[in-house]
C-alpha positions as CSV (number, residue, x, y, z in Angstrom):
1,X,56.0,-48.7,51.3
2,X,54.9,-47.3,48.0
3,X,57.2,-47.6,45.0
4,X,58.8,-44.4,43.5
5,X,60.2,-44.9,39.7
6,X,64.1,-44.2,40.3
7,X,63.5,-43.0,36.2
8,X,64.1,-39.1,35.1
9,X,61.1,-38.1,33.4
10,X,62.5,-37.1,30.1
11,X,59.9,-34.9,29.2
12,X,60.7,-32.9,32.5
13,X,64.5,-33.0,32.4
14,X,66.7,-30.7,30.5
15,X,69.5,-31.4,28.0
16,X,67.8,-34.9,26.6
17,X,67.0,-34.9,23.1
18,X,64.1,-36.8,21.5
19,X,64.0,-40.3,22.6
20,X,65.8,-39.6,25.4
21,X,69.4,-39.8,24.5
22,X,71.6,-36.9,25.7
23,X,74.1,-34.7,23.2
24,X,77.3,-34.4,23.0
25,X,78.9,-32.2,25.7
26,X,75.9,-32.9,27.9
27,X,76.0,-34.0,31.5
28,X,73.3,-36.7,32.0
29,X,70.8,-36.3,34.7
30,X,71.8,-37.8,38.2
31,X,70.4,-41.1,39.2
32,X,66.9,-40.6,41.8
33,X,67.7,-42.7,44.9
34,X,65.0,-45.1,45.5
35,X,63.6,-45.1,49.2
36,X,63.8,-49.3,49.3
37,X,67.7,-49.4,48.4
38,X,70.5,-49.1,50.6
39,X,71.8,-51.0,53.6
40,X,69.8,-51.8,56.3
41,X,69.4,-49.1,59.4
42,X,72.4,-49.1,61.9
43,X,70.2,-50.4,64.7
44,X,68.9,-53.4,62.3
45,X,72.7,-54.7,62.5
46,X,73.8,-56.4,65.2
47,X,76.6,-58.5,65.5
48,X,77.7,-61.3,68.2
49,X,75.4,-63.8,69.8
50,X,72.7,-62.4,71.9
51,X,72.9,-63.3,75.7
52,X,69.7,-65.6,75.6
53,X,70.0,-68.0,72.5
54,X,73.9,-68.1,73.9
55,X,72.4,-69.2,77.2
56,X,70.0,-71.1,75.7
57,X,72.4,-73.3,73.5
58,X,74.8,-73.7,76.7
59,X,72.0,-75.1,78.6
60,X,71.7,-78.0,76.0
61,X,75.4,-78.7,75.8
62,X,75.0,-79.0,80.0
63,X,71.9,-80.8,79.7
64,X,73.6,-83.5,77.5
65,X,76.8,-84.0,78.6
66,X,74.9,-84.7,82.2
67,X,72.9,-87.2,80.5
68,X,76.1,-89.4,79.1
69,X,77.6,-88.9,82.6
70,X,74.4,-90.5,84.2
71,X,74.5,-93.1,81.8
72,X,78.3,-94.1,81.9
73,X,77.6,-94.1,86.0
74,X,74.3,-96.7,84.9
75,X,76.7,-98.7,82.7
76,X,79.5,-98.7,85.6
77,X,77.0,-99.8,88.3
């Protein structure tokens, strides 16, 4: 992305005296957006836990708990 200076160019914008300060009775210019700012796009935010690393984590919890049941039934026998 190339970087645009959110700055008004004073020499280009109306109503500033020298230095760049503005008079009395003067609106100052509006604030330039800058294209980087801003929340991310709609799409970008999901929210909830995707099916897979859900899956995925559940697997584990099943894999373990099977492997303390196989060893209690080791201990027992």
């Amino acid at each position: 992305m190339s970087h645009v200076n959110p700055d008004p160019e004073p020499e280009r914008t109306t109503g500033l005296e020298p230095g760049g300060s503005v008079p009395p009775g003067e609106t100052p210019p509006a604030e330039s957006s800058m294209p980087e700012a801003g929340p991310r796009q709609a799409d970008a935010q999901r929210r909830g836990w995707a099916v897979t690393p859900l899956t995925l984590i559940l697997l584990v919890v099943v894999l373990i708990a099977a492997g303390f049941v196989a060893y209690a039934v080791a201990l027992m026998v």
